[in-house]
C-alpha positions in Angstrom: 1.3 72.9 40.6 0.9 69.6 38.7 0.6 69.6 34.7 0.3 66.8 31.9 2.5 67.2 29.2 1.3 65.7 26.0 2.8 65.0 22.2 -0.6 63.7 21.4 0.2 60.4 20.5 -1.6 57.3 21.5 -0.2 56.7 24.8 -1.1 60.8 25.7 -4.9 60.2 24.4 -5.0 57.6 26.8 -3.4 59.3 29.5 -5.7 62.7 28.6 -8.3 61.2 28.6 -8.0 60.0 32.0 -7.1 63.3 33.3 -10.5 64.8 32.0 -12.0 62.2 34.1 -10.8 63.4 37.2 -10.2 67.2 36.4 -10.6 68.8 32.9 -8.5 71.8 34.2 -5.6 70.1 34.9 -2.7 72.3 32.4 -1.8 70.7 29.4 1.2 71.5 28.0 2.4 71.1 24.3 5.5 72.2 23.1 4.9 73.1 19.2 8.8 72.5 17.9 6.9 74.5 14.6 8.4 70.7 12.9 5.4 69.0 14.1 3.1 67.3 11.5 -0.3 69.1 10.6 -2.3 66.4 11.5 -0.8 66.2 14.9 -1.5 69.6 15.5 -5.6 68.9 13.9 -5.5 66.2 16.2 -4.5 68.0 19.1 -7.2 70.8 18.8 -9.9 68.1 18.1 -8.9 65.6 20.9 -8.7 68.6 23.9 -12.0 69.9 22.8 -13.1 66.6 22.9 -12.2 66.1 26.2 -13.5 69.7 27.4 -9.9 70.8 28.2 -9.9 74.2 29.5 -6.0 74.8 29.9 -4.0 73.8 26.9 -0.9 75.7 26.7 1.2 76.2 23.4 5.2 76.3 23.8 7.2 77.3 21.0 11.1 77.5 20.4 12.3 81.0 20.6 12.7 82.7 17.9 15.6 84.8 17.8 17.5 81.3 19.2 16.3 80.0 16.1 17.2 82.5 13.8 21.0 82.8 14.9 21.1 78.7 15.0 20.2 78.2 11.9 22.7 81.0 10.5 25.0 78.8 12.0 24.6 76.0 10.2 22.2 74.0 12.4 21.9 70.8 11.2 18.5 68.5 11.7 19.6 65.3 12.8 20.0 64.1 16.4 22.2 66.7 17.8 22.2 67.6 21.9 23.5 71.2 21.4 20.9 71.7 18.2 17.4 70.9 16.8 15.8 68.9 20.0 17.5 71.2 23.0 16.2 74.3 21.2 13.1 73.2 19.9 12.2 70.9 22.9 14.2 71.0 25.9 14.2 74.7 26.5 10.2 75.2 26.0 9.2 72.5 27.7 11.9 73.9 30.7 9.5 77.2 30.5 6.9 75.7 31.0 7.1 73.6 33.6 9.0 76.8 35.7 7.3 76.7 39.3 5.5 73.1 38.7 6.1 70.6 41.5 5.0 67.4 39.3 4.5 66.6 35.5 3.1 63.6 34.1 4.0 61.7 30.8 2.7 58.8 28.7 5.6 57.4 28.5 6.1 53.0 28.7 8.7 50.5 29.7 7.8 48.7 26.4 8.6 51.6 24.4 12.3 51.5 23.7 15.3 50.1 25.7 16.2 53.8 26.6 13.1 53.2 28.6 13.1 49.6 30.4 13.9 51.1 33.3 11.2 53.6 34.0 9.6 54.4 37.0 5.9 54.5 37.5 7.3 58.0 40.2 10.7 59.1 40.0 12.4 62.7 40.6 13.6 64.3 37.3 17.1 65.8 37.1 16.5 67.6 34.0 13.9 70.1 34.8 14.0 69.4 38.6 10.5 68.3 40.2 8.7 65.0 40.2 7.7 62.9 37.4 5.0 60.6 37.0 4.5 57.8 34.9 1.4 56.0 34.7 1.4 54.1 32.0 4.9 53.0 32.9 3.8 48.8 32.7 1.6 49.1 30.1 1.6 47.7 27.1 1.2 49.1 23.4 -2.0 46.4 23.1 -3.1 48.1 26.4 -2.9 51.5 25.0 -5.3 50.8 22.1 -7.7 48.4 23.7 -8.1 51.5 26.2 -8.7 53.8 22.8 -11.4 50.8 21.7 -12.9 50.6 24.9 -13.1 54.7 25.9 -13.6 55.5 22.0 -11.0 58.2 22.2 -9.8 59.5 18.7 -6.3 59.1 17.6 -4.0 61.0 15.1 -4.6 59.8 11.6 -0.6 59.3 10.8 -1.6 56.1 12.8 -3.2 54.5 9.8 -0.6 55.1 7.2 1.8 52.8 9.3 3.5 55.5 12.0 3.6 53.8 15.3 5.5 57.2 17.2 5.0 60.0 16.3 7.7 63.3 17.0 8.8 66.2 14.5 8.1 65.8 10.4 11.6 65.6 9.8 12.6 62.8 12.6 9.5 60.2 12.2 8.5 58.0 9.8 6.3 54.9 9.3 7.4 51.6 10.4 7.3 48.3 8.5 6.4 44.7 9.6 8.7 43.0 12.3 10.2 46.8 13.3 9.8 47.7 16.6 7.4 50.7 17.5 10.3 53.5 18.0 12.0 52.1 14.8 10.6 55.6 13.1 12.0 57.4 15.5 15.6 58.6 14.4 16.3 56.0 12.6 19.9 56.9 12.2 20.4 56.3 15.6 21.6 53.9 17.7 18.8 52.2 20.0 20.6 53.4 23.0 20.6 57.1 21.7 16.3 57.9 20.7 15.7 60.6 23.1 15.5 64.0 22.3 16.3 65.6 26.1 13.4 65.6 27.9 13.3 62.6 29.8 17.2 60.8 31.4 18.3 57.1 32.5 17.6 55.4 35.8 21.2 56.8 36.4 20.5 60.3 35.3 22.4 60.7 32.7 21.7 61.5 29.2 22.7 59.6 26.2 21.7 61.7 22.8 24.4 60.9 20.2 26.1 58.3 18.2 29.1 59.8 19.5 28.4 59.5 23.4 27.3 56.3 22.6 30.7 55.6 21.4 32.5 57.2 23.5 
């Protein structure tokens, strides 16, 4: 009844990689938004079998949903009723249907959307529990924990990513940018989530215009 969901980025190696310590078959969820970079998606395959895995399941955006959206005029940028809901949201809210827990990698540290977080807290969006355990940690944590464990990491890492979404919606960083920088950068600070996780006050901020507001 309990599942880790996983982007595959550093903080979800780490967190993986614990998991497999305790109980390799423990579901794994990824949701393939079919924007996803190849190498994430290498990475992914090679890092579970690594691990011994034995439940990773694949969620994918709906087709037909994606078909009359984009004949619509669906544009890719940071939009609540587009790209992220459909590809993301909506997946991920199949597959956690009947779970009474999921856990994240997500970090205080990460982004001020975030500075908030709780290591437990219940989740509004998809309505069970959440778990956080690498809520205090920081991103020097995270990779002396790869170091340490030797646990492999997505090669976008080396050519200067520092998170790591969709193809479209990430790109490297450069020096003195903080690690969600290359994250939507056309966004506001206060607007880089894409749905699946909500404030301390359970509310959701997506868009420039909300922000606004």
């Amino acid at each position: 009844r309990i599942a880790s969901v996983s982007s595959y980025g550093a903080e979800s190696a780490v967190l993986l990689h614990m998991v497999a310590q305790i109980d390799k078959d423990v579901p794994v969820i990824f949701t393939n938004t079919q924007k996803m970079f190849g190498e994430t998606l290498a990475y992914r395959d090679e890092l579970s079998e690594r691990l011994g895995l034995t439940d990773l399941r694949v969620f994918r955006p709906d087709p037909r949903v994606l078909a009359l959206r984009d004949a619509t005029g669906m544009r890719w940028s940071y939009d609540p009723d587009g790209c992220c809901e459909i590809r993301k949201v909506e997946p991920l809210r199949r597959a956690l249907n009947g779970k009474k827990a999921w856990l994240t990698g997500m970090r205080r540290e990460q982004s001020v959307t975030r500075n908030e977080l709780a290591a437990q807290a219940w989740d509004a969006v998809f309505g069970l529990e959440k778990f956080n355990p690498l809520a205090d940690w920081s991103e020097n944590d995270v990779w002396s924990y790869l170091r340490e464990y030797e646990v492999p990491y997505n090669a976008l890492y080396d050519q200067g990513y520092r998170s790591i979404g969709c193809a479209p919606c990430s790109r490297p960083v450069t020096a003195g940018e903080d690690v969600r920088a290359g994250r939507w950068w056309w966004e506001l600070p206060e607007s880089k989530e894409c749905g699946l996780h909500v404030g301390p006050d359970g509310r959701l901020v997506r868009s420039k215009e909300q922000v606004n507001a």
